[in-house]
C-alpha positions in Angstrom: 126.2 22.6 172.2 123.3 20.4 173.9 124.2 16.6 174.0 120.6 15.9 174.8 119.5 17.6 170.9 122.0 14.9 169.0 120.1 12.0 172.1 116.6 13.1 170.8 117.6 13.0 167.0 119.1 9.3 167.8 116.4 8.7 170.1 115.2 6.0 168.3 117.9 4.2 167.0 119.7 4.0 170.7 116.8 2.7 171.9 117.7 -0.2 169.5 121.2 -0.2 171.1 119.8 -0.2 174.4 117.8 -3.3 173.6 120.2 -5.0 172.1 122.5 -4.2 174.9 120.0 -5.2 177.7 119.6 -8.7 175.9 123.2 -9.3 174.6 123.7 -9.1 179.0 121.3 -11.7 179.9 122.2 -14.6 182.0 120.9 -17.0 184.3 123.7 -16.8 186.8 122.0 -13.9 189.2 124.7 -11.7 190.2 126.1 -11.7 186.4 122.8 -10.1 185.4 122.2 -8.2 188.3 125.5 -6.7 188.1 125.1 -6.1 184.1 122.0 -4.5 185.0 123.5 -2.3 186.9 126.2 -1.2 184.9 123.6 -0.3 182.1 121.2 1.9 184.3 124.6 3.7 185.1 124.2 4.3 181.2 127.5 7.0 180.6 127.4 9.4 177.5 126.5 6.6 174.7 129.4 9.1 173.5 130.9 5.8 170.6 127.4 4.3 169.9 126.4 8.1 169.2 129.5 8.5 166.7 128.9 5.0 165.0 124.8 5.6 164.3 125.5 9.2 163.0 128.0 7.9 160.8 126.1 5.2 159.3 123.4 8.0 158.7 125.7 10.5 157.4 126.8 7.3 154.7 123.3 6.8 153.5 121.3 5.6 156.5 121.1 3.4 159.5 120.0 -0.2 159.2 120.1 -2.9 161.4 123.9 -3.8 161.3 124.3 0.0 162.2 122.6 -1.1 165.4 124.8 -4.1 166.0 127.7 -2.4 165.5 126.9 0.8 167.4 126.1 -1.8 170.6 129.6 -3.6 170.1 131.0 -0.6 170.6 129.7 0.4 173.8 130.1 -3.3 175.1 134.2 -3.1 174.2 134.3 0.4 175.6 132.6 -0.9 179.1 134.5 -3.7 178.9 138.0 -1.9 178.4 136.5 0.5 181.7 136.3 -2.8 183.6 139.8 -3.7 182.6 141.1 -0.3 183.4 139.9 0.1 186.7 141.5 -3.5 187.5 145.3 -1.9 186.2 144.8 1.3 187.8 143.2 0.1 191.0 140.6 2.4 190.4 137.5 2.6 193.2 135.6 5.0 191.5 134.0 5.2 187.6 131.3 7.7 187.0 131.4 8.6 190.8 130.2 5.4 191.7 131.9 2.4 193.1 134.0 0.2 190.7 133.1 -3.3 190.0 136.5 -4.4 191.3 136.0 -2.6 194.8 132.7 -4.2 195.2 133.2 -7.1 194.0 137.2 -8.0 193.2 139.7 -7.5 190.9 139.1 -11.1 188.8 135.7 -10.3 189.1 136.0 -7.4 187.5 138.3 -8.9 184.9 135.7 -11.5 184.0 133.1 -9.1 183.5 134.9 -7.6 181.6 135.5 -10.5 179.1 131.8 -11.6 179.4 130.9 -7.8 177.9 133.9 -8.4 175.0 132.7 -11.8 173.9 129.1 -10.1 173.8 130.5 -7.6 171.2 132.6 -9.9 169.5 128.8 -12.2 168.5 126.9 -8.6 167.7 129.5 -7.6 165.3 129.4 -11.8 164.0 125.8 -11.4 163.9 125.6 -8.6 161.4 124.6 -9.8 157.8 127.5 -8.5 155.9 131.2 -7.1 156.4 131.4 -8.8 159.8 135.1 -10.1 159.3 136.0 -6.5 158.3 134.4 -4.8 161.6 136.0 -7.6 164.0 139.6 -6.6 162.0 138.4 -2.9 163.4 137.9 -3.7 166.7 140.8 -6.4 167.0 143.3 -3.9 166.0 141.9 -1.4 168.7 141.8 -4.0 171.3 145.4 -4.5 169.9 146.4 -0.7 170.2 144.8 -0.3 173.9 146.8 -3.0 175.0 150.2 -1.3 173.8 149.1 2.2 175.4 148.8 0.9 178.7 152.4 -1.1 178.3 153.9 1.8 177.3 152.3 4.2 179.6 153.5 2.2 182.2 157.1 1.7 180.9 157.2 5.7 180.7 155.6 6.1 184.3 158.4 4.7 185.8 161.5 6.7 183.9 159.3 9.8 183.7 160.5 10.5 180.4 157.3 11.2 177.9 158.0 12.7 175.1 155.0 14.5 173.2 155.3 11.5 170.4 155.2 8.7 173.5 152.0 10.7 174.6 150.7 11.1 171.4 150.9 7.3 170.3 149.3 6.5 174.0 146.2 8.5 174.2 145.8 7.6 170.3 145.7 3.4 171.7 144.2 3.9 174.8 141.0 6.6 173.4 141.4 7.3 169.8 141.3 4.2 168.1 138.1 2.9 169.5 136.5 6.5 168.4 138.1 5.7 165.4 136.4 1.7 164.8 132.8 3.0 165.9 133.0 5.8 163.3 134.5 3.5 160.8 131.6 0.5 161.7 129.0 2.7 161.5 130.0 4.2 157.6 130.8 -0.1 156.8 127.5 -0.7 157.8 126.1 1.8 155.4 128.2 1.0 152.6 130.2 4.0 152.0 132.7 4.7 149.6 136.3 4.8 150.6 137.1 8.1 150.7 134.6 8.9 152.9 136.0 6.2 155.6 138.9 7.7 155.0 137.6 11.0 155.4 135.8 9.9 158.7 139.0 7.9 160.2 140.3 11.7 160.2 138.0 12.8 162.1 137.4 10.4 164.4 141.4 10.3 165.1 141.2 13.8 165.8 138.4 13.9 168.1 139.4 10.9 169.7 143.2 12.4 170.6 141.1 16.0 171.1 138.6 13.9 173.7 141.8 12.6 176.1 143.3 15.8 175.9 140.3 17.4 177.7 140.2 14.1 180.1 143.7 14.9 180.8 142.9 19.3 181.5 140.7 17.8 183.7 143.1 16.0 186.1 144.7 19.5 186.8 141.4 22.1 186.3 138.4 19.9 187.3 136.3 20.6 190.0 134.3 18.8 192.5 131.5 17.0 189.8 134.3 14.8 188.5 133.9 11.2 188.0 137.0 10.5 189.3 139.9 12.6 191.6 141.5 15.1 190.9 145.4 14.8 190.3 145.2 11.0 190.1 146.3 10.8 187.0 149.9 12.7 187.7 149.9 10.5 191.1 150.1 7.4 188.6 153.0 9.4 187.4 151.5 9.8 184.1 153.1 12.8 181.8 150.0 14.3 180.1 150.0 17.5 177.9 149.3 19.8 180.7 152.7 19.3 182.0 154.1 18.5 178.6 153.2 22.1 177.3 154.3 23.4 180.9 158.0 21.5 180.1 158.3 23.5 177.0 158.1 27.1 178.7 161.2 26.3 181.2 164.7 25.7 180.6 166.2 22.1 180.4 167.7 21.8 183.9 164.2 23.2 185.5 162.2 21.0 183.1 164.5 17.9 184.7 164.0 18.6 188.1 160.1 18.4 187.6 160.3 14.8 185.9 162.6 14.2 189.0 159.3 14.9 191.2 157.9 13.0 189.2 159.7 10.0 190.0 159.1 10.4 193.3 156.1 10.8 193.6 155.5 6.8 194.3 157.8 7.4 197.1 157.0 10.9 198.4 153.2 11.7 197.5 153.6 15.2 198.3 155.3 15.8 195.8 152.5 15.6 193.4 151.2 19.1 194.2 154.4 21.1 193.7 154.0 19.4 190.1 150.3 20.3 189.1 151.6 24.4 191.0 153.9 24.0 188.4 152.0 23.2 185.4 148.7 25.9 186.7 151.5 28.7 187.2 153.5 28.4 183.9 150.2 28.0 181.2 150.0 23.7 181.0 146.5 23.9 180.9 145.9 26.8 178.4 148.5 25.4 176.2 147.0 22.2 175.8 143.8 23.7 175.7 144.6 25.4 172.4 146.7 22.1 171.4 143.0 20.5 171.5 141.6 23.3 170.0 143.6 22.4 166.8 142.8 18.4 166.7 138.9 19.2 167.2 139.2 22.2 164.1 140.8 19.5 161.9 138.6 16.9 163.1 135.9 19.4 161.2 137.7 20.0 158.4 138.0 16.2 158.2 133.7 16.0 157.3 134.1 18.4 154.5 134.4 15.1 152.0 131.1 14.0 153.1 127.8 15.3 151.2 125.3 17.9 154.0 123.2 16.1 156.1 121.9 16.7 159.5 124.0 13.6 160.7 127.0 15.6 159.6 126.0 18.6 161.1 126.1 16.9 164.4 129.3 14.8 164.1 130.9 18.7 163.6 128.7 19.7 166.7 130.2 16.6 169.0 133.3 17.7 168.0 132.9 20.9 169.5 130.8 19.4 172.4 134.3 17.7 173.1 136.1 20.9 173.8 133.5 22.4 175.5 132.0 20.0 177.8 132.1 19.7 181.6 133.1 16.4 182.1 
């Protein structure tokens, strides 16, 4: 599936969000601007302001609260990045130096909440259901913050259980796929069961989208955005070695969580760890674990009436499981 087909089709629309990006950004104070600037012409995927517009359209049609809501979306998603590379001490997003290492940390952190409060006056803009979209957004701003707390109590003791990692990539990823889907069919008006039906799917693509991220830190290659094996040198349990657990007996299964403790301590022994989850089928298994989130993600859309806008929510579900990085 072609990305680019579902970016012409929307062409018009994300131009809106671009706009309305570009000038929510604006400042006097030069290296605020400049450095928004720059952050935009990076652009990314558009992957939530994507989801939000085709979901208005496949509720009856995008109008201009659509737009604003589509643009919060990618302002709170760029503004939880800048966040996340301040907590993880990341250098690199996209492939390209983080605002933190070019800038600082509380830099990076006020940026951060310049691009939220931006969101926060789209969404208060819009002419109707505002209150209900901030209660969207608030709750995932609420849910991100308790994934990262808990993925760092359970990087420490090593002990993730598939419910822990579940309920983390669902606050950290999910729930924001899920509030731009959700916006997007408010802004149209829709009927509950079709939010309802939509939540579904967005859920499910959202937990199928970090489950690829996280195949990625143990079978990416060299175009990567980030390193790979960082993510296992945080000493975060994703499914790759979850499923890779399951296919050993107990005592084994502890002495890998062991390594993992250690790996703060004893960095080499990170690649014993990512032998073991390639050699014993980690990355097949959750490969065929996101298989099944994506399929019900699509069966999700069968409440919704045919249009084309539904046609290519089920294609950027499979674009999900298919795509390169």
């Amino acid at each position: 599936m072609d990305l680019q087909e579902i970016k012409v089709f929307l062409s018009g629309p994300l131009a809106e969000v671009d706009a309305m990006l570009e000038e929510s950004l604006r400042s006097d104070i030069a290296l605020l601007y400049a450095t928004n600037r720059s952050l935009l012409l990076q652009g990314g995927k558009r992957m939530r302001p994507a989801l939000s517009l085709l979901s208005a359209g496949a509720c009856g049609g995008i109008n201009p609260d659509s737009i604003r809501f589509a643009a919060a979306s990618e302002l709170i998603h760029n503004s939880t990045l800048l966040h996340d590379d301040v907590v993880d001490g990341a250098t690199l997003r996209r492939g390209r130096p983080t605002v933190m290492s070019i800038l600082s940390g509380p830099a990076s952190v006020l940026l951060g909440d310049f691009w939220l409060v931006k969101a926060v006056r789209c969404i208060l803009d819009a002419s109707r259901e505002s209150e209900r979209v901030i209660r969207l957004f608030a709750k995932t701003l609420s849910d991100l913050a308790e994934g990262e707390l808990l993925q760092m109590q359970k990087a420490s003791s090593a002990d993730t259980t598939r419910d822990d990692y579940l309920r983390i990539i669902y606050s950290k990823t999910a729930s924001l796929f899920e509030a731009s889907v959700l916006s997007g069919a408010v802004s149209a008006g829709a009927p509950e069961e079709w939010t309802a039906a939509l939540a579904g799917y967005a859920r499910n693509l959202g937990l199928a989208f970090q489950i690829k991220d996280d195949i990625f830190d143990y079978a990416g290659g060299d175009s990567l955005g980030k390193p790979v094996g960082i993510d296992l040198r945080e000493q975060k349990i994703t499914l790759p070695l979850l499923c890779a657990l399951d296919s050993v007996p107990t005592e084994e299964a502890a002495e890998v969580r062991s390594k993992v403790r250690r790996i703060v301590d004893a960095p080499e022994s990170a690649e014993p760890v990512r032998d073991f989850v390639l050699t014993h089928g980690g990355v097949e298994g959750a490969a065929s674990e996101m298989e099944k989130y994506i399929d019900t993600a699509i069966f999700c859309l069968e409440e919704l009436p045919s249009s084309t806008e539904k046609s290519y929510l089920a294609q950027l579900a499979r674009y999900v499981g298919e795509r390169a990085y």
